[in-house]
BALOBA-1460 file (C-alpha; in Angstrom, 3 decimals):
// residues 80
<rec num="1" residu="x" x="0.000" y="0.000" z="0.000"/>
<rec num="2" residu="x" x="1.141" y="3.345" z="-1.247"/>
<rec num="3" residu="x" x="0.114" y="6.198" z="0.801"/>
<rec num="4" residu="x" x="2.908" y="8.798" z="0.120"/>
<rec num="5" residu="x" x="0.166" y="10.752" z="-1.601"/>
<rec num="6" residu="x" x="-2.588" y="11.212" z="0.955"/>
<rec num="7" residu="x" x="0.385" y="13.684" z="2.660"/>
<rec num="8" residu="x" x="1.072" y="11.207" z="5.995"/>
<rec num="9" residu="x" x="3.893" y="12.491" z="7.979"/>
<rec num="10" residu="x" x="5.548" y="10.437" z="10.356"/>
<rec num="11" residu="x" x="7.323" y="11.972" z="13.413"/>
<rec num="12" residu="x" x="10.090" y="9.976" z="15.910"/>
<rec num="13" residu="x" x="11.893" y="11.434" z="18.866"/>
<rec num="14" residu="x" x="14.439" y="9.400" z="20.335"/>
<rec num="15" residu="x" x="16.953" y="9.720" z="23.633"/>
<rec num="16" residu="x" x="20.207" y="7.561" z="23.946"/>
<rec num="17" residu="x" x="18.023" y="5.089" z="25.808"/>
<rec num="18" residu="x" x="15.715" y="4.550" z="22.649"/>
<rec num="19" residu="x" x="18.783" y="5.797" z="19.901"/>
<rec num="20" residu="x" x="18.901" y="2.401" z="18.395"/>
<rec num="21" residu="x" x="14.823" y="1.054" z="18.327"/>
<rec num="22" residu="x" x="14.248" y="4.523" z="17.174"/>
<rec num="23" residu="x" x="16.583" y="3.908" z="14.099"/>
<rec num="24" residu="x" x="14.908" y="0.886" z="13.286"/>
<rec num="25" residu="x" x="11.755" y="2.588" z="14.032"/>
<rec num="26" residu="x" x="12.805" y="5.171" z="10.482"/>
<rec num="27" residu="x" x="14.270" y="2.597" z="8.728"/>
<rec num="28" residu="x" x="10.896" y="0.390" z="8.884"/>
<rec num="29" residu="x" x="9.112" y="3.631" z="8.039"/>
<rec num="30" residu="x" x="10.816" y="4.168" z="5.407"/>
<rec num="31" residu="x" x="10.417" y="0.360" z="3.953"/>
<rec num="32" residu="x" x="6.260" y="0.532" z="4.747"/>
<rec num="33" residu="x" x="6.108" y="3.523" z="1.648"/>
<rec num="34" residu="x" x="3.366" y="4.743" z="3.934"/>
<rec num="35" residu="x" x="4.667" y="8.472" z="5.185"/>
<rec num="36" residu="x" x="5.616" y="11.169" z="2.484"/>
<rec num="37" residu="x" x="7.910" y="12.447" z="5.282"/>
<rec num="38" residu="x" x="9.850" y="11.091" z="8.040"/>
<rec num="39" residu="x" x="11.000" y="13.217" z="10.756"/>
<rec num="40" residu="x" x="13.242" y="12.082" z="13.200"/>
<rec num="41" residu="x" x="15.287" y="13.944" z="16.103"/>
<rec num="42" residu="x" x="16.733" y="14.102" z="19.788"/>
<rec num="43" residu="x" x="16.856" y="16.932" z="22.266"/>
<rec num="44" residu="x" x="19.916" y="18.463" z="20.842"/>
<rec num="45" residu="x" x="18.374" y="19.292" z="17.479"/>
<rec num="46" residu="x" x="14.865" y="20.982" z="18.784"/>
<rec num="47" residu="x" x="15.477" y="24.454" z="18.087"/>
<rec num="48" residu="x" x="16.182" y="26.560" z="21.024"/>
<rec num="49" residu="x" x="12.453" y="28.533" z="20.953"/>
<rec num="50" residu="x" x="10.846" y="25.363" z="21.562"/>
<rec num="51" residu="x" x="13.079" y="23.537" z="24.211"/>
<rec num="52" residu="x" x="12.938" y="27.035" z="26.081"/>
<rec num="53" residu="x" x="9.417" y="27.066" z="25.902"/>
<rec num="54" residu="x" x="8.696" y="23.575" z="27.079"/>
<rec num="55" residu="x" x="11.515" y="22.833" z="29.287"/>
<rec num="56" residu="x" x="9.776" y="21.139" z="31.763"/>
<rec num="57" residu="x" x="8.998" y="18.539" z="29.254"/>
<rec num="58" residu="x" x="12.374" y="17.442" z="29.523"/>
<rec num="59" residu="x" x="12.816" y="17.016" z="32.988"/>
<rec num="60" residu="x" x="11.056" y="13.432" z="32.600"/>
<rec num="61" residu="x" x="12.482" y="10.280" z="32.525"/>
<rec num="62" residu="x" x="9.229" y="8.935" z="30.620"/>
<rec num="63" residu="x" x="7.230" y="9.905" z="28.251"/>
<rec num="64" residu="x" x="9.254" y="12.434" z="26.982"/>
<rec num="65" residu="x" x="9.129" y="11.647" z="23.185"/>
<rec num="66" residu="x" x="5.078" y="11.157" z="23.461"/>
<rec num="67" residu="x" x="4.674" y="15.051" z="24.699"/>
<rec num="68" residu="x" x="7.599" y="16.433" z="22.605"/>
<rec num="69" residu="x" x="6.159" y="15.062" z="19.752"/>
<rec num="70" residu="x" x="2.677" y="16.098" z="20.750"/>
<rec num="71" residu="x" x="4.019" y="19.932" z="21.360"/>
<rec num="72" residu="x" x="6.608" y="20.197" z="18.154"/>
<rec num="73" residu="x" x="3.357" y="19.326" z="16.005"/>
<rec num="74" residu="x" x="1.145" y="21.648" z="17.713"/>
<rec num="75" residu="x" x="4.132" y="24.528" z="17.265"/>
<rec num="76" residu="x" x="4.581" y="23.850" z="13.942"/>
<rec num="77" residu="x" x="1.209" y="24.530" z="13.218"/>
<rec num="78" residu="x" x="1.105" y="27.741" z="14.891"/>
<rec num="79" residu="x" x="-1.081" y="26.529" z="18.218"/>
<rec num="80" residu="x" x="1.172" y="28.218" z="20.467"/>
């Protein structure tokens, strides 16, 4: 299945806990033809607005990726 047209983006954030599942987390995405983007990243490539704004975020051990994720899309799309 082919969905690269329907405009799917897929987003990952990974730690150095998760640094290796999350790379075989993209390279499956990439293989399923599913997303017409991929988007992958760690805390040191946020851009300094957002990690200043939502700081706290990273204080947690868990659940950290779930609620970046969450806030980067909301951000991008102006929600903030």
């Amino acid at each position: 299945m082919n969905l690269k047209n329907k405009n799917i983006n897929f987003l990952n954030h990974s730690d150095l806990n998760f640094k290796i599942p999350g790379k075989r987390l993209i390279i499956q995405s990439n293989k399923s033809n599913l997303f017409k983007n991929i988007y992958s990243y760690n805390k040191n490539e946020l851009d300094e607005p957002f990690t200043k704004i939502f700081y706290e975020t990273f204080k947690n051990k868990r659940g950290t990726g779930y609620w970046n994720c969450k806030l980067k899309i909301r951000y991008f799309l102006g929600l903030f």
